[in-house]
C-alpha positions, 0 to 999 in steps of 0.5 A, a space after each residue: 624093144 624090150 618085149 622079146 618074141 622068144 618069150 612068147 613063141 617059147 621056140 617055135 618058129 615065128 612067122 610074120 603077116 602084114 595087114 592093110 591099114 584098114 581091113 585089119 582082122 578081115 584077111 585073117 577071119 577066124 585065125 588065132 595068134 599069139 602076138 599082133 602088133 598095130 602100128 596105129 596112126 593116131 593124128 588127132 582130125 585137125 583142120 589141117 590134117 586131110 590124108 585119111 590113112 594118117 588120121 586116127 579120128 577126132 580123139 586121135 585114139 579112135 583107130 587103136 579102139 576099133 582095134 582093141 575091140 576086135 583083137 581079142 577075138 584073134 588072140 590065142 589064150 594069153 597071147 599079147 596084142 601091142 600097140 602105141 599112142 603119142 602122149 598128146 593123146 588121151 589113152 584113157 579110153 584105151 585102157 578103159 576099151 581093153 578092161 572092157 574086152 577082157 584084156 590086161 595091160 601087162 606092160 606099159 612103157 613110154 619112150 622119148 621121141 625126138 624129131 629133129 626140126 631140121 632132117 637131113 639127106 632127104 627125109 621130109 619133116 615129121 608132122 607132129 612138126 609141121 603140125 605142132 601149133 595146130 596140135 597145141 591148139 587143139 589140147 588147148 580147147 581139150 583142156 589139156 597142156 601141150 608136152 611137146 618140148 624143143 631139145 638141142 642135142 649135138 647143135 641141132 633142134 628136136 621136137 620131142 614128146 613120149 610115146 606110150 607103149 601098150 602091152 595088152 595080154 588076153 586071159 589064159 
């Protein structure tokens, strides 16, 4: 990742917490930080999608909402909050959320993301995957074009598409 801690903590010791999924800000009420990263799931509510903590709503984008609607409160003047949507999922509203509660996006990046079709040694599928005719589907009846593509890369299949990156930083 090319945002390093050290440019944030100048220094200082880095520690780390690690909060449930949900709660988010709850177990650490009324504390200030200088960096909070959500690793956000952002699984649009499909028909076929039914495990709770892997759906981000409808939108899929309404979990990193609720959390850009809190994490400024938990920032400490010109701390940084990151997190992340898949680009099948509409971010305006995002961004629109973060202007809203005073926070500027100081960096957006969007890498590739390329699930292989077929794991190997062990590991289960990726459910954008599993789920991609349900998720193209679903951008058809939003209007919007699938981005998923198929790559081959060393005589194996991949399903790509971007993630997009959010940097967001409260004013000093």
């Amino acid at each position: 990742m090319r945002f390093r801690c050290s440019r944030l903590d100048a220094g200082h010791r880095t520690k780390c917490e690690v909060l449930g999924p949900v709660s988010y800000f709850q177990s650490v009420e009324g504390r200030k930080f200088h960096l909070v990263v959500f690793l956000a799931p952002f699984l649009p509510a499909l028909n076929t999608s039914n495990r709770h903590s892997e759906v981000a709503g409808k939108n899929g984008d309404e979990r990193v909402l609720e959390f850009v609607k809190q994490v400024v409160e938990y920032l400490v003047p010109s701390g940084r909050a990151i997190t992340y949507l898949p680009d099948y999922v509409d971010d305006t509203h995002l961004c629109d959320e973060a202007k809203n509660q005073g926070l500027i996006i100081d960096d957006i990046w969007d890498p590739s993301v390329l699930y292989p079709k077929q794991p190997l040694n062990g590991f289960k599928l990726a459910q954008e995957v599993t789920l991609r005719s349900d998720l193209e589907k679903w951008l058809k009846a939003s209007g919007r074009e699938s981005p998923f593509t198929t790559e081959k890369w060393e005589d194996r299949e991949y399903l790509g598409f971007r993630m997009k990156f959010f940097v967001f930083k409260k004013s000093a």
